[in-house]
PDB file of N, CA, C and O in Angstrom:
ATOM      1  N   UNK A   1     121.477 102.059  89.790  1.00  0.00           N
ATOM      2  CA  UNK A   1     120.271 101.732  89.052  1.00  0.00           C
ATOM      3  C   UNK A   1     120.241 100.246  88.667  1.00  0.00           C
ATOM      4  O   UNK A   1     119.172  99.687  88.911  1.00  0.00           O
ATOM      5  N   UNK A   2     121.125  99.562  88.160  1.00  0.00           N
ATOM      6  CA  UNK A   2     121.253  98.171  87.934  1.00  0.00           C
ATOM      7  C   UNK A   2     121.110  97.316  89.343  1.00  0.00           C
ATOM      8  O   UNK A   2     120.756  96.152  89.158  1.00  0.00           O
ATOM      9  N   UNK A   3     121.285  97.627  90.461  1.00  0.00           N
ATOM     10  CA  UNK A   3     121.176  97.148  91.517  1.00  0.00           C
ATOM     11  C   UNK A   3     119.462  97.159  91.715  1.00  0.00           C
ATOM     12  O   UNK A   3     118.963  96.035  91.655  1.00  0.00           O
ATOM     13  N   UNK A   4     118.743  98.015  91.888  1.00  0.00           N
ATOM     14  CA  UNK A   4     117.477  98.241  91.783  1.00  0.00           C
ATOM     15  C   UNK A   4     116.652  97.542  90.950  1.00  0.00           C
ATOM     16  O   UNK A   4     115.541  97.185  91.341  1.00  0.00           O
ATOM     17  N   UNK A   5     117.193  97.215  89.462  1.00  0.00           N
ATOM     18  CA  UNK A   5     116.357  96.554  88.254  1.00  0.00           C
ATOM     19  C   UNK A   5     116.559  95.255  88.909  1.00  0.00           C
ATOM     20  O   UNK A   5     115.662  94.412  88.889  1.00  0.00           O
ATOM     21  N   UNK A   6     117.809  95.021  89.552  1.00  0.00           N
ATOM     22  CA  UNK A   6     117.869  93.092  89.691  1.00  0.00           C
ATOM     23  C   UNK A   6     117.251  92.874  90.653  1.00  0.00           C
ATOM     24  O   UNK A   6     116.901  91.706  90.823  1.00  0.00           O
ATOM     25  N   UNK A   7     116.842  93.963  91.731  1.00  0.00           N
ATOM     26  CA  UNK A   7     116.120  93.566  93.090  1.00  0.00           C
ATOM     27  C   UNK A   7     114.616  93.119  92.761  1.00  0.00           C
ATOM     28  O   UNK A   7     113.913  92.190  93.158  1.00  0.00           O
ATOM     29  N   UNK A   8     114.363  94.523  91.572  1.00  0.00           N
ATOM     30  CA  UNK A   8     112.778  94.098  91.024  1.00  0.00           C
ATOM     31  C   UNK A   8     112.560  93.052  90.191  1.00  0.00           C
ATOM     32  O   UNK A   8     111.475  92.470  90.216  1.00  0.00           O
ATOM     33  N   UNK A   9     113.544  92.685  89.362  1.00  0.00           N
ATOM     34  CA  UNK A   9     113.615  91.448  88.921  1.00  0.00           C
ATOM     35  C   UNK A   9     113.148  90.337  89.778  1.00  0.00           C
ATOM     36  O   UNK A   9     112.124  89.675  89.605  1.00  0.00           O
ATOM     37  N   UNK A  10     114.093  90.200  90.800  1.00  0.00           N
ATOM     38  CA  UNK A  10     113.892  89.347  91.759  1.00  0.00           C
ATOM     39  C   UNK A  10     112.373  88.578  92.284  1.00  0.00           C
ATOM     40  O   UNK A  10     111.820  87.479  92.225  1.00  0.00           O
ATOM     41  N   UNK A  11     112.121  90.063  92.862  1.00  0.00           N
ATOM     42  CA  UNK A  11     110.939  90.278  93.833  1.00  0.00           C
ATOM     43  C   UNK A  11     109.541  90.084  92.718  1.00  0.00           C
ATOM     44  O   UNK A  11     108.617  89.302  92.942  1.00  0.00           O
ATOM     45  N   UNK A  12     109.639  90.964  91.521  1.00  0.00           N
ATOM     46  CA  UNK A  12     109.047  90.032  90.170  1.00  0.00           C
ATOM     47  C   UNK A  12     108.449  89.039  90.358  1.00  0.00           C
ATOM     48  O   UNK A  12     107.246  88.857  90.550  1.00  0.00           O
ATOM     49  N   UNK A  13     109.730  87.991  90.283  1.00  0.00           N
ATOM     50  CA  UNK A  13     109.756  86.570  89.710  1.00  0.00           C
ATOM     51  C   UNK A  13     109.199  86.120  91.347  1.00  0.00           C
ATOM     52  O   UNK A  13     108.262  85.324  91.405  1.00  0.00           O
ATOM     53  N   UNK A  14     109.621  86.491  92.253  1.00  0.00           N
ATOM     54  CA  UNK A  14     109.122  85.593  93.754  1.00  0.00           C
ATOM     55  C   UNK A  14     107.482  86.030  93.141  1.00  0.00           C
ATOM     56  O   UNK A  14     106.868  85.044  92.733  1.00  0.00           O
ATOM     57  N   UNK A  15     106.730  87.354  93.035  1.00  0.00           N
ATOM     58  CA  UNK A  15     105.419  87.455  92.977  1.00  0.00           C
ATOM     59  C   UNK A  15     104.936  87.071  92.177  1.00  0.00           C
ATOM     60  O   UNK A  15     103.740  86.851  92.371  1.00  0.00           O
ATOM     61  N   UNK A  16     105.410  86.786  90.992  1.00  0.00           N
ATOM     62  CA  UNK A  16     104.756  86.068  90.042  1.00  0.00           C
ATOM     63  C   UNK A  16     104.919  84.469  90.041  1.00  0.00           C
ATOM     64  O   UNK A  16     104.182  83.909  89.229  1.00  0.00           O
ATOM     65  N   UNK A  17     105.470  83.914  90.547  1.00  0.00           N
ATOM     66  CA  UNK A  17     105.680  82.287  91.277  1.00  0.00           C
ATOM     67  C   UNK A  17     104.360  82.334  91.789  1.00  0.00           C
ATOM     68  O   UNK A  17     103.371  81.709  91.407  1.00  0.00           O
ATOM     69  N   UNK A  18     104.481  83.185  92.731  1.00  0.00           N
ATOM     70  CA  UNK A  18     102.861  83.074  93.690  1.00  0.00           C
ATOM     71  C   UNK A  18     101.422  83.406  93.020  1.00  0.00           C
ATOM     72  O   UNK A  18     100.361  82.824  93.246  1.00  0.00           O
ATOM     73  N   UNK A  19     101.651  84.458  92.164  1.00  0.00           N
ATOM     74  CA  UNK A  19     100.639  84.273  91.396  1.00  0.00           C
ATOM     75  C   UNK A  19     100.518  83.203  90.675  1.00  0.00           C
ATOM     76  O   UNK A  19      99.644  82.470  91.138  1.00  0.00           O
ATOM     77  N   UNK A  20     101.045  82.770  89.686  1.00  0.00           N
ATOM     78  CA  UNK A  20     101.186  81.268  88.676  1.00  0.00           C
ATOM     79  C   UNK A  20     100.461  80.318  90.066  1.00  0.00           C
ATOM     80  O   UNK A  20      99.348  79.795  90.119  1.00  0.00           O
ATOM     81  N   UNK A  21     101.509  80.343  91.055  1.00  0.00           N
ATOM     82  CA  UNK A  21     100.743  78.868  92.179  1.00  0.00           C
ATOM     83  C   UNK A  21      99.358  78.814  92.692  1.00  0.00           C
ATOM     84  O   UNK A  21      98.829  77.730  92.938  1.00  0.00           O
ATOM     85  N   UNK A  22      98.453  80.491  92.946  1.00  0.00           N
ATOM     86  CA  UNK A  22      97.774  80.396  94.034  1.00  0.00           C
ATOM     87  C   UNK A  22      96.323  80.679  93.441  1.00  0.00           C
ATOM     88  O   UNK A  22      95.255  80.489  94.023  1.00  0.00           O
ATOM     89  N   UNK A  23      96.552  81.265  91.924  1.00  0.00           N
ATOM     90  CA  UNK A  23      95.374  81.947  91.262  1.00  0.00           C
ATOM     91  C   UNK A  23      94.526  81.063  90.370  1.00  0.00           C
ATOM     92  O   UNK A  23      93.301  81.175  90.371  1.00  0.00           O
ATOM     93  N   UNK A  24      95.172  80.175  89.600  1.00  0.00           N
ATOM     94  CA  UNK A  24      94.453  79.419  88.802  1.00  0.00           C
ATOM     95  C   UNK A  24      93.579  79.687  87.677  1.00  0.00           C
ATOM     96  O   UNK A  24      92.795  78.946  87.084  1.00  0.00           O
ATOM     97  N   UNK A  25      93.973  81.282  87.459  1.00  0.00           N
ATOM     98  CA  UNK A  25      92.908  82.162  86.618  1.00  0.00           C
ATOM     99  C   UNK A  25      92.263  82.767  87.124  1.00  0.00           C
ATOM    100  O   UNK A  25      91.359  83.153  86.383  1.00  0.00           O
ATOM    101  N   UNK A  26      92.192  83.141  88.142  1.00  0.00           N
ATOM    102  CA  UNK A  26      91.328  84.109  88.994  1.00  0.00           C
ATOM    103  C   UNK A  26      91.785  85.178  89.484  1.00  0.00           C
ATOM    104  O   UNK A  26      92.603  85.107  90.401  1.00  0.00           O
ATOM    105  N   UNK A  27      91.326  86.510  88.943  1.00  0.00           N
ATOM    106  CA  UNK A  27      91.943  87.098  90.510  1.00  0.00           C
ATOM    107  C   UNK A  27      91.778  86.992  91.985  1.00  0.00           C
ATOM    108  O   UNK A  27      90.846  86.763  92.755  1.00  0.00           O
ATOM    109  N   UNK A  28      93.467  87.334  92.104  1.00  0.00           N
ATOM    110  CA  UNK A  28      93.038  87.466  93.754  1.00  0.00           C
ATOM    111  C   UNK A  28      93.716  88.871  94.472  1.00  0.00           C
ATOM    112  O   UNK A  28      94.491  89.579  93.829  1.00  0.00           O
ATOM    113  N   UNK A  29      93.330  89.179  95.866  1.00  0.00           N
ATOM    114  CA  UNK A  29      93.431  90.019  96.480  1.00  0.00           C
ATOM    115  C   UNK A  29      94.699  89.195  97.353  1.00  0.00           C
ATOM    116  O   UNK A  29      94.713  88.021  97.723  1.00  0.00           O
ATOM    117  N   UNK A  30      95.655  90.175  97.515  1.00  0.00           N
ATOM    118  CA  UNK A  30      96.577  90.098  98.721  1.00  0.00           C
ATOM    119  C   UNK A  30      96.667  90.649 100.071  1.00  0.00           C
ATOM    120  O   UNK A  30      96.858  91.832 100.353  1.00  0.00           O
ATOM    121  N   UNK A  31      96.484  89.523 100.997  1.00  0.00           N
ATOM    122  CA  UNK A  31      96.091  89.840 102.351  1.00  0.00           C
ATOM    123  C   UNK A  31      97.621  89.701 103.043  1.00  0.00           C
ATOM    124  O   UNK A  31      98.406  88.911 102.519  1.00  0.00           O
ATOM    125  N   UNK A  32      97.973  90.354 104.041  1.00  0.00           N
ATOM    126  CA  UNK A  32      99.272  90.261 105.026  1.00  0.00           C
ATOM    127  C   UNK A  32      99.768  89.431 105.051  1.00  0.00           C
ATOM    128  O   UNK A  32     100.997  89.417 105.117  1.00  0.00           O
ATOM    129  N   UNK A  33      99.096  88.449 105.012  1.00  0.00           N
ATOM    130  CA  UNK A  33     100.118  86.680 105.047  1.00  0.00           C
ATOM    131  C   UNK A  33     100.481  86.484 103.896  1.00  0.00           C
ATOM    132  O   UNK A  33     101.596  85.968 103.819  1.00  0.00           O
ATOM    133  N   UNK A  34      99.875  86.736 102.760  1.00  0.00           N
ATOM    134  CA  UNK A  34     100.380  86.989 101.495  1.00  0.00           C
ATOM    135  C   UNK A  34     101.656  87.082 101.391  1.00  0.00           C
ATOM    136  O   UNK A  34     102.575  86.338 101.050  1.00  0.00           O
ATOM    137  N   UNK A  35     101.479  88.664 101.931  1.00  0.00           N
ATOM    138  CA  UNK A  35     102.941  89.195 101.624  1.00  0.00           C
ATOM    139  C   UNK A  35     103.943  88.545 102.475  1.00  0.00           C
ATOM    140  O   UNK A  35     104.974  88.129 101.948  1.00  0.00           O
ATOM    141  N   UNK A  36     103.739  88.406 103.816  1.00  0.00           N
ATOM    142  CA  UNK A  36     104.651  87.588 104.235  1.00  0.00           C
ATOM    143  C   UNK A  36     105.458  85.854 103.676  1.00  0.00           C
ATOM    144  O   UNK A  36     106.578  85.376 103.853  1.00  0.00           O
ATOM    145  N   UNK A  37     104.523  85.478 103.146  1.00  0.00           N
ATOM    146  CA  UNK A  37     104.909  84.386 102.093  1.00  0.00           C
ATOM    147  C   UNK A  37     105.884  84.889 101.081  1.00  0.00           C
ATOM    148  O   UNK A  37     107.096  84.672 101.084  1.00  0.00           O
ATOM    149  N   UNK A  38     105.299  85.488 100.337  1.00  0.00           N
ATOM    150  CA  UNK A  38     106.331  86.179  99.687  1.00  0.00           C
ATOM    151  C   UNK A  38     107.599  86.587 100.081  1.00  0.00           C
ATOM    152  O   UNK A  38     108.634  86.229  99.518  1.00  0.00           O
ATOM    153  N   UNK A  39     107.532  87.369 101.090  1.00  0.00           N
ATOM    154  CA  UNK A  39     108.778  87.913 101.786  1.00  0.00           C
ATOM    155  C   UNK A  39     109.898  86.586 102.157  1.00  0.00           C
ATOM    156  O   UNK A  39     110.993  86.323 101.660  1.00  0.00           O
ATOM    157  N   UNK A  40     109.237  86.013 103.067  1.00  0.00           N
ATOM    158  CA  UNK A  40     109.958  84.755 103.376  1.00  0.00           C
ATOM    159  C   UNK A  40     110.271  83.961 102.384  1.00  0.00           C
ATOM    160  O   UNK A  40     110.996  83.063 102.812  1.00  0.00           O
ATOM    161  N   UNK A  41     110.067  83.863 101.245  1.00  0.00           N
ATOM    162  CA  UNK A  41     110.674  83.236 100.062  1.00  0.00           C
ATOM    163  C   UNK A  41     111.886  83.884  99.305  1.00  0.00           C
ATOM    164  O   UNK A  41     112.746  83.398  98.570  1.00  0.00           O
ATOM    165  N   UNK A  42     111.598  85.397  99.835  1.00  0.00           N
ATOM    166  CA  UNK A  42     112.492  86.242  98.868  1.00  0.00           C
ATOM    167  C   UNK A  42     113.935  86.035  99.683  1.00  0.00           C
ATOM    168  O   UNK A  42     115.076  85.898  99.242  1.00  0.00           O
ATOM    169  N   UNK A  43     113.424  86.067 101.055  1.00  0.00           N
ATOM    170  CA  UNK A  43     114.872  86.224 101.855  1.00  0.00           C
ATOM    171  C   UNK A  43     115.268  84.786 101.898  1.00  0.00           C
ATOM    172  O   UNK A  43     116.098  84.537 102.772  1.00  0.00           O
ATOM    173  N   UNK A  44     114.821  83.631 101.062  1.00  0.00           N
ATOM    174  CA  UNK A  44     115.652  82.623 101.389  1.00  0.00           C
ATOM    175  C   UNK A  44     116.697  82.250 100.510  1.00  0.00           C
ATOM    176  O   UNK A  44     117.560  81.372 100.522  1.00  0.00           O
ATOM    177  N   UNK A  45     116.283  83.427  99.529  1.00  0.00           N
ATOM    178  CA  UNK A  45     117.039  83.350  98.115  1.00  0.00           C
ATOM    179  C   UNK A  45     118.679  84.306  98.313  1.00  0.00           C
ATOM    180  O   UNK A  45     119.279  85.093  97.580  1.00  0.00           O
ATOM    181  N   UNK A  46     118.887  83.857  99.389  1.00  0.00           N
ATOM    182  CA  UNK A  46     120.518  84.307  99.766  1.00  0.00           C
ATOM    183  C   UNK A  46     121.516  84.272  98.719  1.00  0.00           C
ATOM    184  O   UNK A  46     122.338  85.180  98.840  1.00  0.00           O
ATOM    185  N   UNK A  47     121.697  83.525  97.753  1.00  0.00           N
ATOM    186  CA  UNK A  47     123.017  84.025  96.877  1.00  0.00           C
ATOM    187  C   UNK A  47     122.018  85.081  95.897  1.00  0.00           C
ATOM    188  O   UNK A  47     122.144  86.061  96.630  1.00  0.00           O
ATOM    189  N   UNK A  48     121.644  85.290  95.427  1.00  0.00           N
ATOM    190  CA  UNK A  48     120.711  86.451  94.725  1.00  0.00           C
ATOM    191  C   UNK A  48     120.965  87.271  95.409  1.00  0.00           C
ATOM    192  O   UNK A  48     122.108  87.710  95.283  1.00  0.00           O
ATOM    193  N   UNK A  49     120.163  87.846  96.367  1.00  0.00           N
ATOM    194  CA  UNK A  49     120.440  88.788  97.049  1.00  0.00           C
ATOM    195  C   UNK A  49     121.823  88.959  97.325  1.00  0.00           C
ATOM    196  O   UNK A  49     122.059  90.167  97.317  1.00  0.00           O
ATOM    197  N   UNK A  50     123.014  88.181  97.606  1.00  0.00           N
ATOM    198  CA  UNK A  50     124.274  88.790  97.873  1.00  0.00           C
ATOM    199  C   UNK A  50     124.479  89.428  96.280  1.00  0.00           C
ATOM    200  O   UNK A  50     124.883  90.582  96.141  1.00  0.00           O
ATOM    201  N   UNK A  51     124.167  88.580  95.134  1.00  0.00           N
ATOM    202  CA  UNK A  51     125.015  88.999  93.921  1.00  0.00           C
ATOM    203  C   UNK A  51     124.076  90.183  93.205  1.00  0.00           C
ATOM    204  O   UNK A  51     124.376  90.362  92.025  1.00  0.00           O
ATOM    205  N   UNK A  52     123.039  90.985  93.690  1.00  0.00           N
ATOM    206  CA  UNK A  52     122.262  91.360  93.667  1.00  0.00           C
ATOM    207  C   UNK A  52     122.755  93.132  94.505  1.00  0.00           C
ATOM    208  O   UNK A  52     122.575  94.332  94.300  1.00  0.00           O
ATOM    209  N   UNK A  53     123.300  92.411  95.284  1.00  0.00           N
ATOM    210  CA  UNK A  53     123.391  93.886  96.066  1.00  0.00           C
ATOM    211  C   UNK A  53     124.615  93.468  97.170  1.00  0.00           C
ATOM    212  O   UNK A  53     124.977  94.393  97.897  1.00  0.00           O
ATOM    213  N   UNK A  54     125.125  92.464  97.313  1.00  0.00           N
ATOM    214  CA  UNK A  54     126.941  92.659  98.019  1.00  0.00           C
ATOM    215  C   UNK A  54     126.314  91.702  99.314  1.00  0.00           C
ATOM    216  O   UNK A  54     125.189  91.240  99.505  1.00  0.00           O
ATOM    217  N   UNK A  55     127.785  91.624 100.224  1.00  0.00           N
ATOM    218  CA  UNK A  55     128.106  90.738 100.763  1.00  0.00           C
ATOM    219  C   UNK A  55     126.910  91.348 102.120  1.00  0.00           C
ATOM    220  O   UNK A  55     126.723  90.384 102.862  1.00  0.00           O
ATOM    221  N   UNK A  56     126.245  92.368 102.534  1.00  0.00           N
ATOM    222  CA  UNK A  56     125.778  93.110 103.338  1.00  0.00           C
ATOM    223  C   UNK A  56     124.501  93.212 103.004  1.00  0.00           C
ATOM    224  O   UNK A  56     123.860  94.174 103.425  1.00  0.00           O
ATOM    225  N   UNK A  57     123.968  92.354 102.281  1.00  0.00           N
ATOM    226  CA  UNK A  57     122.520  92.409 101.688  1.00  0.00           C
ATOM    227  C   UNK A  57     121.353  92.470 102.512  1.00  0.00           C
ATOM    228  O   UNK A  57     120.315  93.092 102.288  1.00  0.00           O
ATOM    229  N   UNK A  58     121.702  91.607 103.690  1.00  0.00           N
ATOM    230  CA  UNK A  58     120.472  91.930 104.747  1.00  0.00           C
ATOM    231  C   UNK A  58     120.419  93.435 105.276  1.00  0.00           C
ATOM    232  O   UNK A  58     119.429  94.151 105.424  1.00  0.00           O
ATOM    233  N   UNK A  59     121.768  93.713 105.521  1.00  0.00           N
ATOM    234  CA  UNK A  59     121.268  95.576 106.027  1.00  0.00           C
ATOM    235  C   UNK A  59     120.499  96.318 104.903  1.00  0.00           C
ATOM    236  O   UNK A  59     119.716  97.241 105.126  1.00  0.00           O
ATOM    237  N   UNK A  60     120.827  95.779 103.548  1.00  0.00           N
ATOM    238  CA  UNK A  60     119.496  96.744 102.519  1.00  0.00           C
ATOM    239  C   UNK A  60     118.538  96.426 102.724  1.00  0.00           C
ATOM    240  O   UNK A  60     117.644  97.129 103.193  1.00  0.00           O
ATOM    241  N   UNK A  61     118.448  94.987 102.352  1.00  0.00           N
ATOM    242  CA  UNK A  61     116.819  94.522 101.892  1.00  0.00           C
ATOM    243  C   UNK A  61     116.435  93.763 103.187  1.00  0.00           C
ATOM    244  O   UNK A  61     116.860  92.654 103.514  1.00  0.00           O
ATOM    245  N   UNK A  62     115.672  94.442 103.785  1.00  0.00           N
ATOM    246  CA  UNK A  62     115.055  94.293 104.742  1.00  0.00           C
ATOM    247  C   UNK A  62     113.614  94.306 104.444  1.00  0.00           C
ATOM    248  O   UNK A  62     112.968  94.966 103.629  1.00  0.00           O
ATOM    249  N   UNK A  63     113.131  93.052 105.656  1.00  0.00           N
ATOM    250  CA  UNK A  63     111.471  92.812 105.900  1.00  0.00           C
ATOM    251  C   UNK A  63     110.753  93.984 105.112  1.00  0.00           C
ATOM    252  O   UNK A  63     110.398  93.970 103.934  1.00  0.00           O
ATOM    253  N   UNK A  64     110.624  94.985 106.028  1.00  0.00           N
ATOM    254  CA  UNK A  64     110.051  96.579 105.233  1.00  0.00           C
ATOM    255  C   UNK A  64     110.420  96.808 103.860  1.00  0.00           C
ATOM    256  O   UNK A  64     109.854  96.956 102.776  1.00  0.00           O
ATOM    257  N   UNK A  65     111.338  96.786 104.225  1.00  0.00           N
ATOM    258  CA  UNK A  65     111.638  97.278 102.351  1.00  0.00           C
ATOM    259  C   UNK A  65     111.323  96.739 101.241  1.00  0.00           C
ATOM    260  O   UNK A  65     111.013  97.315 100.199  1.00  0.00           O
ATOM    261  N   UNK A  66     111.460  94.710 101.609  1.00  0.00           N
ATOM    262  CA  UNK A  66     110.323  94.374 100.892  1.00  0.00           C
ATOM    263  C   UNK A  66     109.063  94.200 100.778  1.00  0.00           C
ATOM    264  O   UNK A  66     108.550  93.793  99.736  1.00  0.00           O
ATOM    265  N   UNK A  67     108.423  94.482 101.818  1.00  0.00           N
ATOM    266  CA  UNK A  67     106.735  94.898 101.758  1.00  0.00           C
ATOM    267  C   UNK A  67     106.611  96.135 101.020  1.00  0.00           C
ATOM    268  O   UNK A  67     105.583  96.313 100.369  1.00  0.00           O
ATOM    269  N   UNK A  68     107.413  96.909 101.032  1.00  0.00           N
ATOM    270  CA  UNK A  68     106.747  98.414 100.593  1.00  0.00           C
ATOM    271  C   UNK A  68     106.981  97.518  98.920  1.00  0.00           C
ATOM    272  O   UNK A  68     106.076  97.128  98.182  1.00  0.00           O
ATOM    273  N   UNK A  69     108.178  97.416  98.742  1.00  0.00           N
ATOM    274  CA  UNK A  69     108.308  96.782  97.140  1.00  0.00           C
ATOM    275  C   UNK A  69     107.259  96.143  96.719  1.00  0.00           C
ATOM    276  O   UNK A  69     106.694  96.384  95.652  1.00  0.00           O
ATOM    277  N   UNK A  70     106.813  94.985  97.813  1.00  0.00           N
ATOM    278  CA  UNK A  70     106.012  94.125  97.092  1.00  0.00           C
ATOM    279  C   UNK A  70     104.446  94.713  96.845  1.00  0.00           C
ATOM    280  O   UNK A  70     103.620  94.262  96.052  1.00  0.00           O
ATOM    281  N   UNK A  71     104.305  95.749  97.679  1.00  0.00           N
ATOM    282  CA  UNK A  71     102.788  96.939  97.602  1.00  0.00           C
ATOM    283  C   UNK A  71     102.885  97.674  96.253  1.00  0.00           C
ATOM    284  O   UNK A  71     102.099  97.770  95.310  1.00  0.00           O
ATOM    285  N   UNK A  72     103.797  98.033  96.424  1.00  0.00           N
ATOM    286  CA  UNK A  72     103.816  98.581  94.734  1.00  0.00           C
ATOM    287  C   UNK A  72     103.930  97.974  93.444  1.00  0.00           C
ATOM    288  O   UNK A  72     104.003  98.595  92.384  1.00  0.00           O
ATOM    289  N   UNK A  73     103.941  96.740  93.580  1.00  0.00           N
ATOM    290  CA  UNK A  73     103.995  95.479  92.294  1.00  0.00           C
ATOM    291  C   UNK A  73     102.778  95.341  92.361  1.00  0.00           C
ATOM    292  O   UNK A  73     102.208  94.527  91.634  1.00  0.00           O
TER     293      UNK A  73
END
């Protein structure tokens, strides 16, 4: 369970970066490239993710796994 809270932590703070950068007070809608922005930011955050979930972090958190995460935020 603590492994899980720090992933959402994580993934959190990457989506809310992007919100703070892209909204300006507005809402907005998230389109596919969206998320891929996102994604690609999350996976560049390599020591997190190792201390986050171990030396094998790419076999968890994978592309998919963070789209589905980031759909449900």
């Amino acid at each position: 369970m603590a492994e899980i809270n720090k992933i959402l932590r994580l993934c959190t703070s990457c989506l809310m970066s992007l919100l703070i950068s892209s909204s300006n007070g507005k809402q907005i809608k998230f389109i596919e490239e969206d998320f891929d922005k996102m994604i690609n930011v999350s996976l560049g955050m390599k020591p997190l993710w190792e201390n986050a979930l171990g030396k094998d972090w790419e076999k968890i958190m994978t592309r998919e796994k963070l789209r589905e995460l980031y759909g449900k935020l």
